[in-house]
N, C-alpha and C positions, 0 to 999 in steps of 0.2 A: 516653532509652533505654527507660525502661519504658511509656511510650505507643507504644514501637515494640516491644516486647514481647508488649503489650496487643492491638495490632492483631493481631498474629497469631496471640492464643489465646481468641480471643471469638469467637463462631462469625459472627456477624455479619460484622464484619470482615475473618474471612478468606473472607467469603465475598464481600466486599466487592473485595477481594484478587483473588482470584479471577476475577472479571470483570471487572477491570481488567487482570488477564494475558490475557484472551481477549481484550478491547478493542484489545489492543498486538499482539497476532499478525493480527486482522483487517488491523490497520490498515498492517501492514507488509507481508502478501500481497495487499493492494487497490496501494499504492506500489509493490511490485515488478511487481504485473502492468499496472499504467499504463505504466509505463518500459517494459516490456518490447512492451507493445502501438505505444507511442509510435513506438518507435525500427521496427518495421516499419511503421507507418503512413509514417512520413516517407520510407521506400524508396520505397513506394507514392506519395505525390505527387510526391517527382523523378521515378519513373519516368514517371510522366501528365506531367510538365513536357516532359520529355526528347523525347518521343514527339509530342508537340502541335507542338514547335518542330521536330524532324523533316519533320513532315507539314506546314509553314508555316504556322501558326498564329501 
């Protein structure tokens, strides 16, 4: 408990801290925006699927 005390009143550390909360917000709006790009990309190749076999491809 007091090395996790510690951590958070050394300037170091919390600065350590710190960019390790920014690390975790990147890395969770690069995941959301993959997902979220993903799931319209995949619209996009059914649609070119759909469309080809259409046109008898």
């Amino acid at each position: 408990m007091k090395r996790l005390i510690r951590l958070f009143t050394e300037e170091h550390a919390a600065t350590a801290v710190e960019y390790a909360v920014m690390l975790a917000l990147i890395v969770v709006m690069c995941l959301v925006g993959i997902r979220t790009l993903g799931a319209r990309m995949l619209n996009v190749w059914v649609q070119g699927k759909a469309d080809m076999n259409a046109a008898g491809f």
